[in-house]
N, C-alpha and C positions, 0 to 999 in steps of 0.2 A: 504494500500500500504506500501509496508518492504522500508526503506529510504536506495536508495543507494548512500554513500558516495565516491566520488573522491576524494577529497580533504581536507584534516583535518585541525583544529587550529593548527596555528602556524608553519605548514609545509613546509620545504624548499625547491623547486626541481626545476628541467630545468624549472619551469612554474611560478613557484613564487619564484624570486631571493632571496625577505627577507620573512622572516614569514608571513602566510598565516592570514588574519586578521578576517576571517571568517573561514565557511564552503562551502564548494559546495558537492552540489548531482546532479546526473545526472537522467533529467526528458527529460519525450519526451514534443515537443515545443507545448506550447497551456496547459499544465497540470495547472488545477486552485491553486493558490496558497492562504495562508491564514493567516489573521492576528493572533499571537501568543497569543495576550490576550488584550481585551479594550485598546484603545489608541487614541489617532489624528495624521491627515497625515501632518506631517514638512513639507515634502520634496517629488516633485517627479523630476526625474531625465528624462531631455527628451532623452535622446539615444546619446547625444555628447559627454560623458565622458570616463573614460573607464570601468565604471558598465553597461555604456546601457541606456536602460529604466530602471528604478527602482523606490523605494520604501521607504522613510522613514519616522519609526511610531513612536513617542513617547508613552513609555507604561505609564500607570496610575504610576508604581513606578518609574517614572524616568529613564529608560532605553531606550534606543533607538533601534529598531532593523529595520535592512539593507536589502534590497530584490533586488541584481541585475542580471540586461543580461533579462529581461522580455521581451514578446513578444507584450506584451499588459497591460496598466497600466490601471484598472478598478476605479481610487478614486481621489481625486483633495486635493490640500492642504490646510487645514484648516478642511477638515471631518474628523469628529467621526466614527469611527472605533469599532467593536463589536468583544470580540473573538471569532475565526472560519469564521469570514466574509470573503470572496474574495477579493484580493485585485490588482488582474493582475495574466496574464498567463503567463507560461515559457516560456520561448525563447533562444534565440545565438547573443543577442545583444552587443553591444559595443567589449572590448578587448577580447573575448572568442573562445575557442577553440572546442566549441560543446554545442548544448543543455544542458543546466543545470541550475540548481540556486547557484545562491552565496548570503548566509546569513549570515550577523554580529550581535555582539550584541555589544553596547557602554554602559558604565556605568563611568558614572564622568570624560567623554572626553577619557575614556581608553577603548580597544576594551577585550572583555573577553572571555570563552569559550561559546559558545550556543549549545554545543553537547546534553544538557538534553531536550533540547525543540526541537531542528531543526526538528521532528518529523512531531509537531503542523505546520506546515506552510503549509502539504498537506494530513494529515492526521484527521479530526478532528469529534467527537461525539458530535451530536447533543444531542444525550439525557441528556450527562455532562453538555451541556449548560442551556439546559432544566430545569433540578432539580437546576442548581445550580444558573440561573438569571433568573428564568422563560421565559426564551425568546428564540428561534434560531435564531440567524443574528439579519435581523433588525425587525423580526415580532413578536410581544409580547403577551406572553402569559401568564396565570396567576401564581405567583410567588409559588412552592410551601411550600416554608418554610413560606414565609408571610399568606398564606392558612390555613396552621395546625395552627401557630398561631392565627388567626384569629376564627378556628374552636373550640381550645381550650380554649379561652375567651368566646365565643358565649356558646358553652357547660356547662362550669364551670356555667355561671350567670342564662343563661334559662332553657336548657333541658339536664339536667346531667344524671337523672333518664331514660329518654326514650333515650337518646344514648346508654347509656352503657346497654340497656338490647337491645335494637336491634345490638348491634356491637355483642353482646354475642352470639344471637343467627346465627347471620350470620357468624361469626369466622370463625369453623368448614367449611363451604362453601369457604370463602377468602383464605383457606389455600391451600385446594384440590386444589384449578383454581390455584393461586400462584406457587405452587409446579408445577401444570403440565404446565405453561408457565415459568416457570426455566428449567425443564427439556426436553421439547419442544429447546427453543434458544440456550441448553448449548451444542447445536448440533455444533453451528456455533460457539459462542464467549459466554465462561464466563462470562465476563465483564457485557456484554447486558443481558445475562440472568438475573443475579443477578439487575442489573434496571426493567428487564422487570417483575420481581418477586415481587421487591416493586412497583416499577407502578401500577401492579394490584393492592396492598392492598390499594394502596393511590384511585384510581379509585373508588375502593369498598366503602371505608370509605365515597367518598362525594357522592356517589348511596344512600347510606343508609342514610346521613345527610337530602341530597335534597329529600328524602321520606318521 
């Protein structure tokens, strides 16, 4: 989904008298929305304010990011929070003038721009989560860097010899599949192609380890 923005940082207009402290994008109501990156939930805001219902998550580095006007707040305060998790649907709550979201980001009590991420709040790839926590949301799955590592101790000490003559020979095989599921996805999105290109080889590799 292309993020459409109404409302910029630090924007003045008939609608925000002083500087806009966030962002707002215009969602239709009920659009799931998504934590930016691991965090806990501070704060939720029940609908009396003039955010609405909302959302506040403290991220791992000490930033805090702002989710209001929701239509529905999916998380209670005090939980851990995954990035890409769900965290409440959009809505027209509180002081607002239409479905939308309004997102801030704080840093050291001072509000900043969040234009590089506002993306991540409704947009997000599992399979980045994937490779890069072994996990989607909250269901875990095996890490893959911890994996290779794992695969390359195991290798190095027992079977160096019969890996690398069966990776050898299967190569040539992992390449062709590779190439043609790149060239397959790069229908739709680059991005997933080039995952979906090393997925296979990583897939290949523990076919042929677990043989």
């Amino acid at each position: 989904m292309i993020v459409r923005i109404t409302s910029k940082f630090g924007e003045v207009s008939s609608i925000h008298k002083t500087p806009h402290t966030g962002i707002d994008i215009g969602l239709n109501e009920g659009t799931p929305l998504r934590s930016v990156y691991d965090g806990v939930i501070k704060q939720v805001y029940d609908g009396s304010t003039n955010i609405g219902k909302g959302v506040k998550i403290q991220f791992k580095d000490g930033t805090e990011g702002i989710y209001g006007h929701l239509s529905e707040v999916k998380v209670k305060a005090g939980e851990m929070v995954q990035d890409g998790q769900i965290i409440g649907l959009s809505g027209n709550t509180g002081r607002s003038t239409g479905e939308h979201l309004h997102f801030a980001l704080k840093k050291n009590g001072e509000y900043i721009d969040p234009s590089s991420i506002v993306d991540k709040t409704i947009n997000h790839s599992w399979l980045d989560a994937f490779i890069q926590n072994g996990k989607v949301g909250q269901v875990e799955y095996f890490n893959v860097w911890e994996w290779l590592g794992g695969k390359v101790s195991e290798v190095t000490l027992n079977n160096t010899v019969d890996f690398i003559a069966d990776f050898t020979l299967a190569f040539p095989i992992l390449t062709v599949v590779s190439c043609s599921v790149y060239a397959l996805i790069n229908m739709f999105s680059k991005n997933a192609a080039k995952w979906g290109a090393i997925g296979t080889i990583i897939y290949g590799m523990m076919i042929i380890e677990s043989g």
